[in-house]
Residue frames relative to the residue before (quaternion, step in Angstrom):
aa qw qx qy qz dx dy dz
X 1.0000 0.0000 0.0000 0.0000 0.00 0.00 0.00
X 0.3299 -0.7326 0.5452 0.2394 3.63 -1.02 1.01
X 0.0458 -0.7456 0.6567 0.1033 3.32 -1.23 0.59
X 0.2282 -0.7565 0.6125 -0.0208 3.37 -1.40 0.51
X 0.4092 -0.5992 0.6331 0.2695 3.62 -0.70 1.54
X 0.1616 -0.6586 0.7314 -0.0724 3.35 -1.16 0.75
X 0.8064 -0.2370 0.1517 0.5201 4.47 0.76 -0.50
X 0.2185 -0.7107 0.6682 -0.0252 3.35 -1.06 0.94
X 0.2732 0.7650 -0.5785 0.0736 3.65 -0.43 0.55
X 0.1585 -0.8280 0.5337 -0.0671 3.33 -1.24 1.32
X 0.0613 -0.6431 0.7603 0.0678 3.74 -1.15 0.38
X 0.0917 0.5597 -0.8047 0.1755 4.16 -0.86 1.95
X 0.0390 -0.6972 0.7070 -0.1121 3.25 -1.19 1.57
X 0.4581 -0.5139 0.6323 0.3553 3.71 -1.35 0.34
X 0.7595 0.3976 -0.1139 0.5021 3.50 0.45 -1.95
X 0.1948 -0.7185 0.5822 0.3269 4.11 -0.82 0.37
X 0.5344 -0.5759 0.5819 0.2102 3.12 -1.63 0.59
X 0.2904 -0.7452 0.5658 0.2006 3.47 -0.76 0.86
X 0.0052 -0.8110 0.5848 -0.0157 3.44 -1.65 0.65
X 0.5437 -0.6437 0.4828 0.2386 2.94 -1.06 1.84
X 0.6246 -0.4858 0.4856 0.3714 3.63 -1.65 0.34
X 0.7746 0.2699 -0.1162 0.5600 3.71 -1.01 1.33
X 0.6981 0.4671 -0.4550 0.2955 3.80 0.80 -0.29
X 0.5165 -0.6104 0.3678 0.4747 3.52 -0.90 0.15
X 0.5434 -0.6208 0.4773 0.3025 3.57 -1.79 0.65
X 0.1830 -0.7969 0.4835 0.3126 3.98 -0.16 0.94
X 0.4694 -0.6668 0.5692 0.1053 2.66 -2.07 0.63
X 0.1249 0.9133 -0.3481 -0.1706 3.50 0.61 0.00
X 0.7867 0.2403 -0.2403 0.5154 3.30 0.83 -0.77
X 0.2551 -0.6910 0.6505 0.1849 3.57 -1.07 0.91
X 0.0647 0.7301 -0.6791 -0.0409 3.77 -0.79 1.48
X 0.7247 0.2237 -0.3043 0.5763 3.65 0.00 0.86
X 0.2357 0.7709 -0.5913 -0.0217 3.87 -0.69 0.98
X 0.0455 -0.7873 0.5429 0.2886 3.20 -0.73 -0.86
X 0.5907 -0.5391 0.2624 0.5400 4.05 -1.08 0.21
X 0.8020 0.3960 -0.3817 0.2329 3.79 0.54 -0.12
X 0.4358 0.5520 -0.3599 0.6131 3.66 1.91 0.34
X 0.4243 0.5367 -0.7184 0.1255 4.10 -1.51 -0.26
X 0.4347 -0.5564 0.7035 -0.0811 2.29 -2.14 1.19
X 0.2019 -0.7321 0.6305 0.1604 3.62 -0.97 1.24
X 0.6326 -0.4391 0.2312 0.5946 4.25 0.80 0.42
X 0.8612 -0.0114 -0.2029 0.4658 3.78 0.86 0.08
X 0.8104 0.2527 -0.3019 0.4339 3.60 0.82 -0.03
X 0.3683 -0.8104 0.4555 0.0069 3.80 -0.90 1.29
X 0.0142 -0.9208 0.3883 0.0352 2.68 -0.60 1.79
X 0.1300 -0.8613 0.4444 0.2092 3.71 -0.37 0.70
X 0.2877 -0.8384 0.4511 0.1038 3.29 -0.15 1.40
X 0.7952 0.1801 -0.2496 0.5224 4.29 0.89 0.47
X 0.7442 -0.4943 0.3117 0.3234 2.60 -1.77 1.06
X 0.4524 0.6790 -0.5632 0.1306 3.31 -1.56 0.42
X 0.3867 -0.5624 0.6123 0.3991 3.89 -0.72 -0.37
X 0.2882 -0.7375 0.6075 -0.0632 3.20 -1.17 1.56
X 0.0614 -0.6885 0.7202 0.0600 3.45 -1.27 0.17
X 0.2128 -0.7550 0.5907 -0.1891 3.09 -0.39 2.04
X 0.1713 0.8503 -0.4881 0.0971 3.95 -0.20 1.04
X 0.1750 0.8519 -0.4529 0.1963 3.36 -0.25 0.74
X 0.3930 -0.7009 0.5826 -0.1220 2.87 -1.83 1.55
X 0.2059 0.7456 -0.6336 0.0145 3.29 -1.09 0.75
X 0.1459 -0.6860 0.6706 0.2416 3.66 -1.62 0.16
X 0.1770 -0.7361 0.6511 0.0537 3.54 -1.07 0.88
X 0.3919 -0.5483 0.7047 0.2217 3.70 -1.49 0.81
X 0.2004 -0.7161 0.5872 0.3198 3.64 -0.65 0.89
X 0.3331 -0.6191 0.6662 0.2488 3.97 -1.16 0.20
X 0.7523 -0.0059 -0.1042 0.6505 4.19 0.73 -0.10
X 0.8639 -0.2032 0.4554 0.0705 3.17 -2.30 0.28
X 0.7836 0.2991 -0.0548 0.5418 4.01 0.18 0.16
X 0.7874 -0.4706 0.2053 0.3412 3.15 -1.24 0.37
X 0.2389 -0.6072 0.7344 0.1869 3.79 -1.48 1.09
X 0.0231 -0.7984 0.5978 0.0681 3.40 -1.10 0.82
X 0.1045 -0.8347 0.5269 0.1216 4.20 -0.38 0.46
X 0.0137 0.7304 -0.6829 -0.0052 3.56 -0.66 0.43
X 0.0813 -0.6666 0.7148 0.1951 3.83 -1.49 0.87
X 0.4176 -0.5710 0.7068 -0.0064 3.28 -1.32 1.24
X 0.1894 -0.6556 0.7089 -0.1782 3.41 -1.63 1.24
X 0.7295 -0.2977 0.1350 0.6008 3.58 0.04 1.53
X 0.7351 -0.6051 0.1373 0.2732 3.51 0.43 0.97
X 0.5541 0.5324 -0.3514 0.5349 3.10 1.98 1.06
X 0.4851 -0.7767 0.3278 0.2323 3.53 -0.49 1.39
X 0.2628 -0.8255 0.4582 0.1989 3.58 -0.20 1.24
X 0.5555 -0.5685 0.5056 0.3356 3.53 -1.10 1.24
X 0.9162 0.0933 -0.1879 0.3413 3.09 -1.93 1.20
X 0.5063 0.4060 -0.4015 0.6462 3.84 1.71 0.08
X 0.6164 0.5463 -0.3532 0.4436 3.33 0.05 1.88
X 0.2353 -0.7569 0.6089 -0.0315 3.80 -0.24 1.57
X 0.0753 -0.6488 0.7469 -0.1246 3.18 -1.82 0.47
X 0.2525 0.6736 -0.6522 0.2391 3.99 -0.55 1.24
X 0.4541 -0.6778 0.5663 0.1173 3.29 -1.50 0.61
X 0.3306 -0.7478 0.5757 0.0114 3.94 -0.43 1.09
X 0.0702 -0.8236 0.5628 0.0035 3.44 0.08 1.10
X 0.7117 -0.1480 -0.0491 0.6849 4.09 0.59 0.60
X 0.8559 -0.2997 0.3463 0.2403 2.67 -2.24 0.71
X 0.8537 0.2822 -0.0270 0.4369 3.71 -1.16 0.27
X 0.5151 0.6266 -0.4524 0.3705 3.55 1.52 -0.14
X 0.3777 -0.6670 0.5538 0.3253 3.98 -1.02 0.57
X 0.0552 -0.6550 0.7465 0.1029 3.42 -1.04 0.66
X 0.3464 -0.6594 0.6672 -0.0036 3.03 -2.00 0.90
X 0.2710 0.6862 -0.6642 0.1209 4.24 -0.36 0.19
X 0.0768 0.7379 -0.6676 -0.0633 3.21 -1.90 0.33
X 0.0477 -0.8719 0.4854 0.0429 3.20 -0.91 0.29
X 0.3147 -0.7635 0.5267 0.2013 4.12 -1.17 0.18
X 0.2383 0.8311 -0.5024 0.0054 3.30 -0.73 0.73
X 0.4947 -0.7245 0.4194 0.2335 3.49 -1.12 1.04
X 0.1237 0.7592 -0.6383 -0.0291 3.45 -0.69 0.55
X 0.2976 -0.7385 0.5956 0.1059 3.34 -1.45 1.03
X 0.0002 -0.8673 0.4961 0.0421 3.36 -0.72 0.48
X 0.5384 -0.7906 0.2593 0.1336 3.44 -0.12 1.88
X 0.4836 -0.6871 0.4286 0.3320 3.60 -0.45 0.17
X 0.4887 0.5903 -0.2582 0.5883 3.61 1.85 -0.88
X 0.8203 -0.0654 -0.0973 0.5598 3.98 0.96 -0.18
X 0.3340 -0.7745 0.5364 0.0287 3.66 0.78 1.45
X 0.8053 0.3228 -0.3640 0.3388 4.02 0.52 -0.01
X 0.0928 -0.6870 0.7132 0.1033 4.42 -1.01 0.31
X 0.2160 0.6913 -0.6731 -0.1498 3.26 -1.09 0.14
X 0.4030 -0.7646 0.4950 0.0888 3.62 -0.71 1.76
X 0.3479 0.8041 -0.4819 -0.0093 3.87 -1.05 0.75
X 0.5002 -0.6591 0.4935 0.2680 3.35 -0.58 1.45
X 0.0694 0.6999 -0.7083 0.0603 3.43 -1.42 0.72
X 0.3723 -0.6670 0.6411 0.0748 3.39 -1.65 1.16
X 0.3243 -0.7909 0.5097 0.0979 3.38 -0.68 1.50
X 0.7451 0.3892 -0.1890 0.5075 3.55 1.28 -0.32
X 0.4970 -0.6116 0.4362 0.4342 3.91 -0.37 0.45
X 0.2532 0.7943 -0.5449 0.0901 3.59 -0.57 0.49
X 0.6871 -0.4394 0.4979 0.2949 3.88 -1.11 -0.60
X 0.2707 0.8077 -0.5213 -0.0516 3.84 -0.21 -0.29
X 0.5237 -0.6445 0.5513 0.0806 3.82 -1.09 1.98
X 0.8873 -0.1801 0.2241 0.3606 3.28 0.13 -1.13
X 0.1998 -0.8051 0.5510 -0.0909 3.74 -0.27 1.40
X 0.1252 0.7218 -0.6585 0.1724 3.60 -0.90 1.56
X 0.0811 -0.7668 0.6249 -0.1222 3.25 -1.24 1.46
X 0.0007 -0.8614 0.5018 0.0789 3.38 -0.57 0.77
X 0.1266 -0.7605 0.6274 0.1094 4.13 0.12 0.48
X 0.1613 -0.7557 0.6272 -0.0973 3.46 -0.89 1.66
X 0.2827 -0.6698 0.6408 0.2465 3.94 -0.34 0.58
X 0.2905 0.8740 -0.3732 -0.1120 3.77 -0.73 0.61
X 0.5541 0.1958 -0.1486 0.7953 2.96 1.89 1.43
């Protein structure tokens, strides 16, 4: 089966970006697009049909103690199993999580727009997304 990068979109800071509980993770720079993917700096839209492979990585600076939770969201409904869950044991600790998630998008509604959100207040270093066309 051919596949076919299709968007790459990253946020690599020195300094982390803080984030309120629930806000979306930005995306800012788009190094790989094309005309049917774009990316407004945090939410990704794929504007034709096809079956996608949607794969993504982040590392957050926690800012408290307790759980970092991530959830990616599809037109503002939280897609099953595109979703992490780790536990920050002090302040300033680096959490890693990634995760893969298929999303199909129908010809009867040709639009997805994909955004990652952080259920816990926290910090985020670095933000990679890759959108694969695979079908």
């Amino acid at each position: 089966m051919a596949t076919k990068t299709l968007g790459r979109f990253v946020l690599d800071t020195t300094t982390a970006q803080p984030l309120a509980e629930g806000q979306n993770i930005p995306l800012p720079v788009s190094t790989v697009f094309t005309n049917c993917i774009s990316c407004d700096g945090s939410n990704i839209t794929i504007n034709r049909c096809g079956v996608y492979e949607v794969s993504a990585n982040f590392t957050f600076v926690a800012t408290a103690a307790g759980p970092l939770e991530t959830q990616a969201y599809r037109n503002g409904n939280a897609l099953p199993g595109a979703h992490a869950i780790d536990t920050a044991t002090t302040i300033g600790n680096l959490t890693s999580q990634a995760f893969t998630a298929i999303v199909t998008v129908p010809k009867n509604a040709p639009v997805a727009t994909i955004n990652f959100k952080v259920a816990d207040a926290t910090s985020v270093r670095i933000a990679n997304v890759i959108v694969t066309k695979v079908a």
